[in-house]
C-alpha atoms as one frame of an Amber mdcrd trajectory, in Angstrom:
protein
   0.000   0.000   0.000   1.403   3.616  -0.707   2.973   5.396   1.808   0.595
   8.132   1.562  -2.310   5.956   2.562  -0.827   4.648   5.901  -1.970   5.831
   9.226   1.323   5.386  11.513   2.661   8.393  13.500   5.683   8.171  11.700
   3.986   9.210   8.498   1.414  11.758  10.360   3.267  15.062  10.857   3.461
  17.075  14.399   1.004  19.532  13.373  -1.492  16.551  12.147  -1.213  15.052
  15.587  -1.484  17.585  17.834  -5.139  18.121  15.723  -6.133  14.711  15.592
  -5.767  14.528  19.730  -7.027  17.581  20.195 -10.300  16.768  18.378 -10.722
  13.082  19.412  -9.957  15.465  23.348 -13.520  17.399  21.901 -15.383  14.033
  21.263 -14.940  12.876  24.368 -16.669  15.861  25.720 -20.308  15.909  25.369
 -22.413  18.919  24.295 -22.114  20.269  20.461 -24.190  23.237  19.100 -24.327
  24.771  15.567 -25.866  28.308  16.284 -25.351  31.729  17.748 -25.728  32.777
  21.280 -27.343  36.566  21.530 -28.597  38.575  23.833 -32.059  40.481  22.305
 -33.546  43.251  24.119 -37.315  43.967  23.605 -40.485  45.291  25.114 -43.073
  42.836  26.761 -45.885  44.133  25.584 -47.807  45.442  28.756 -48.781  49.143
  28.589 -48.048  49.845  32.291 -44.515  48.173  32.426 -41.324  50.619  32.266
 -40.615  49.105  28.967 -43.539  50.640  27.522 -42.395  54.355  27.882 -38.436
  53.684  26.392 -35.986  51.573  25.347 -33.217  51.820  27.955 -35.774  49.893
  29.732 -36.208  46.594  27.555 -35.839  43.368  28.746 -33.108  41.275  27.482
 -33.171  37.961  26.808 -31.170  35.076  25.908 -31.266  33.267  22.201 -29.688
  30.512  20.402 -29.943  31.330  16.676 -29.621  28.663  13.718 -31.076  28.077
  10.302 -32.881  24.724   9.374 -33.457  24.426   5.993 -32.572  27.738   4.617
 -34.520  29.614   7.215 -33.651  31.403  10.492 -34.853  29.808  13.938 -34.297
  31.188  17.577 -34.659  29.418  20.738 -35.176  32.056  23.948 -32.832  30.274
  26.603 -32.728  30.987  30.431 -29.690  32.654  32.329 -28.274  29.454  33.537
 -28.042  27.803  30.383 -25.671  30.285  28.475 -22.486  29.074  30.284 -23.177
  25.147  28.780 -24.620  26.802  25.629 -21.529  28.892  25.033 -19.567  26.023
  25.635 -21.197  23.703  23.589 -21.231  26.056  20.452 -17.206  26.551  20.920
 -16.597  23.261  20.952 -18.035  22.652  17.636 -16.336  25.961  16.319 -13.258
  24.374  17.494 -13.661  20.997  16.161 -14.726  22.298  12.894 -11.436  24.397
  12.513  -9.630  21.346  13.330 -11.442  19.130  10.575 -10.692  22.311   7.938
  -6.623  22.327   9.016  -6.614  18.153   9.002  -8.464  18.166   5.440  -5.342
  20.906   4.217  -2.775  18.646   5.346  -4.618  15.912   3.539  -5.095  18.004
   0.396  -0.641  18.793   0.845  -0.070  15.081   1.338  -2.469  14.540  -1.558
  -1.128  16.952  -3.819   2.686  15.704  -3.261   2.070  12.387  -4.122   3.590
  10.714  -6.711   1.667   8.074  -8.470
């Protein structure tokens, strides 16, 4: 079998394996989110409320934004789920980042092969 092909440290580079155990570190974690974390501030509605007579008196809340199927979605959140939320959505920034500099060395490796 080509060289290119086999999956022995020896062949994998420093830079490939510091990735590859850094992302297989992520999978072992649990929690995962493609989306957005905002914080929206808006009036509730009721004419007597505070929020009513101007906007420095909104109330904020907290939203995960994604799309599904083309199309925007929020999700209001409580307080005490932004910390995992946040979490969870760098995590899969980070292990996507990974996969794109992995895939590059594979395109080099790919691209310096001799057949």
């Amino acid at each position: 079998m080509d060289r290119i092909f086999q999956q022995t440290k020896g062949v994998q580079s420093f830079e490939e394996r510091q990735a590859l155990s850094r992302l297989r570190q992520l999978l072992n974690e649990s929690g995962f989110l493609q989306a957005s974390l905002f914080r929206r501030r808006r009036p509730c509605g009721k004419s007597y409320c505070r929020c009513a007579v101007s906007k420095r008196h909104y109330h904020a809340s907290w939203y995960v934004g994604f799309s599904r199927k083309g199309r925007p979605q929020m999700k209001c959140i409580p307080e005490k789920w932004v910390e995992p939320v946040r979490l969870w959505i760098k995590r899969y920034r980070e292990a996507g980042i990974l996969l794109r500099s992995i895939s590059r060395l594979y395109w080099k490796r790919l691209k310096s092969a001799k057949h």
